[in-house]
N, C-alpha and C positions, 0 to 999 in steps of 0.2 A: 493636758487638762484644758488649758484656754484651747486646743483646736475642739476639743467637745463640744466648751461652750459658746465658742463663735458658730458651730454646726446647729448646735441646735436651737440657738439664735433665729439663725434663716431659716429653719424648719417651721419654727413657730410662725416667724413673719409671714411665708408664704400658705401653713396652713389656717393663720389664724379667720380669715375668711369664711371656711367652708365651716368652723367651730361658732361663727357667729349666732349662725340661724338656728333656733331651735325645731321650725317648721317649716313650712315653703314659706317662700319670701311672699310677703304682701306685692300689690302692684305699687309702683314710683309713681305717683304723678309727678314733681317735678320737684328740683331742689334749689335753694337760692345764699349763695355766697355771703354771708357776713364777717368772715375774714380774710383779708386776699394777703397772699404769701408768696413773693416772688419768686423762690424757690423751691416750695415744695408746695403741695396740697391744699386747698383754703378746707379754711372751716366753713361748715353750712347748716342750713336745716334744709330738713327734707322731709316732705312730707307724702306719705301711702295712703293706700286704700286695702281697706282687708274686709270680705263679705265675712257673719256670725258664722260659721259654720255649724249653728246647732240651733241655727230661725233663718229661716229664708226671707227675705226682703228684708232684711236690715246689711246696712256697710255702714263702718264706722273708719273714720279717715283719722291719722293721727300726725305729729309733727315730733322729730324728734333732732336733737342736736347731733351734728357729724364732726369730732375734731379732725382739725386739718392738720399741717404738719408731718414731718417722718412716720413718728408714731401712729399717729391717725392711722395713716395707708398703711403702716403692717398691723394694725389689729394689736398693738401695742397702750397704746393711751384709754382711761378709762374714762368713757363718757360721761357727761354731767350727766345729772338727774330731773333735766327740767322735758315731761312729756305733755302735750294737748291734745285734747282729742274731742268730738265730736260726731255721733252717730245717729244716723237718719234712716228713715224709711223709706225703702228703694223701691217697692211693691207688695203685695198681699202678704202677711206675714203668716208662714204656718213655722210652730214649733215641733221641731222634727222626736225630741223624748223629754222626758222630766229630767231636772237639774236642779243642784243645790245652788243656794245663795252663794257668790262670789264665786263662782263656775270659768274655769280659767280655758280663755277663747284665744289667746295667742299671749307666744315669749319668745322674746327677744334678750339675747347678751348683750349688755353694756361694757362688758370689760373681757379680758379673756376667761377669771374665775368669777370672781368675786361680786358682779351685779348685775342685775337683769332686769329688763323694763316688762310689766304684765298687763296683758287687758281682761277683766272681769267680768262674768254678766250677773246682774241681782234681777228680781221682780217687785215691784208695788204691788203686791196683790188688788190692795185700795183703788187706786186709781189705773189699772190696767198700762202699766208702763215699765219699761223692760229700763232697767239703768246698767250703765255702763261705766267703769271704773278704770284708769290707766296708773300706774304706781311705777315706782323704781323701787324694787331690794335689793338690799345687801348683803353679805354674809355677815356680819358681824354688828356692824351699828344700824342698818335701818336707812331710811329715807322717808322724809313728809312729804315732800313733794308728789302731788298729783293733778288726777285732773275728774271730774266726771261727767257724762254724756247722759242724757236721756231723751228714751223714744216710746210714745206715748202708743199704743196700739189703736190703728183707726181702720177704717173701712178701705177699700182700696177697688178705684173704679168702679163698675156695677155691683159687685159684692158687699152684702152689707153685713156679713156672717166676720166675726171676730174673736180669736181666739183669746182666754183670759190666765192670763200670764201665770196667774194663782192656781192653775187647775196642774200646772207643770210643777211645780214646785215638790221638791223631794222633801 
């Protein structure tokens, strides 16, 4: 029985990686060390880029904490819940179908089951501005912690034609 559970110990460890992502990995931009650990792993943050995939010319860049340590590196330790995030206009923004309020644009595992970090898209119909929402859940108890982004719909280069974020709304 303990050779099972040291088996499938290492199983987890080395698959828990590929179990992280729930989508394609966003791009890295780069990460920066806030724990340094002589022997194993630092802890960091690190911060991405990921284009809306459902508006074109918005990316939203976000930061999120990496534990370092053993656990960190097999995909055993369960990430805090602190996420930031800000999302900006990259170029001409066309909205590619209509979508509901809080319309879920990427997820990420936080932990192996039990928590996962989300980014959301809403619309101001009012004020033509596309917001943006980063959250950690949980299975069980929830998380406050968040963060929100908004990007206001403007013109871009010669084009003065803009699409009104209310007109997509399911």
């Amino acid at each position: 029985m303990k050779k099972f559970f040291a088996a499938t110990l290492a199983v987890l460890a080395f698959a828990a990686p590929a179990f992280a992502q729930e989508q394609d990995d966003p791009e890295l931009i780069f990460k920066k060390t806030t724990v340094w650990r002589m022997l194993s792993p630092d802890a960091k943050l690190a911060t991405y880029a990921i284009n809306d995939p459902g508006v074109e010319g918005v990316a939203c860049y976000f930061t999120v904490p990496e534990i370092g340590g053993w656990k960190g590196w097999a995909g055993l330790a369960e990430e805090v819940s602190d996420v930031s995030i800000a999302c900006r206009q990259t170029g001409p923004i066309v909205i590619k179908e209509k979508f509901e309020q809080g319309h879920e644009i990427y997820r990420q595992r936080r932990s192996l089951f039990f928590k996962k970090m989300q980014i959301v898209r809403g619309c101001d119909p009012k004020n033509n501005v596309l917001v943006y929402l980063s959250y950690t859940d949980k299975l069980i108890e929830g998380s406050p912690k968040n963060s929100t982004s908004a990007v206001p719909i403007m013109p871009w280069g010669t084009s003065t034609a803009t699409p009104n974020c209310g007109d997509f709304l399911n």
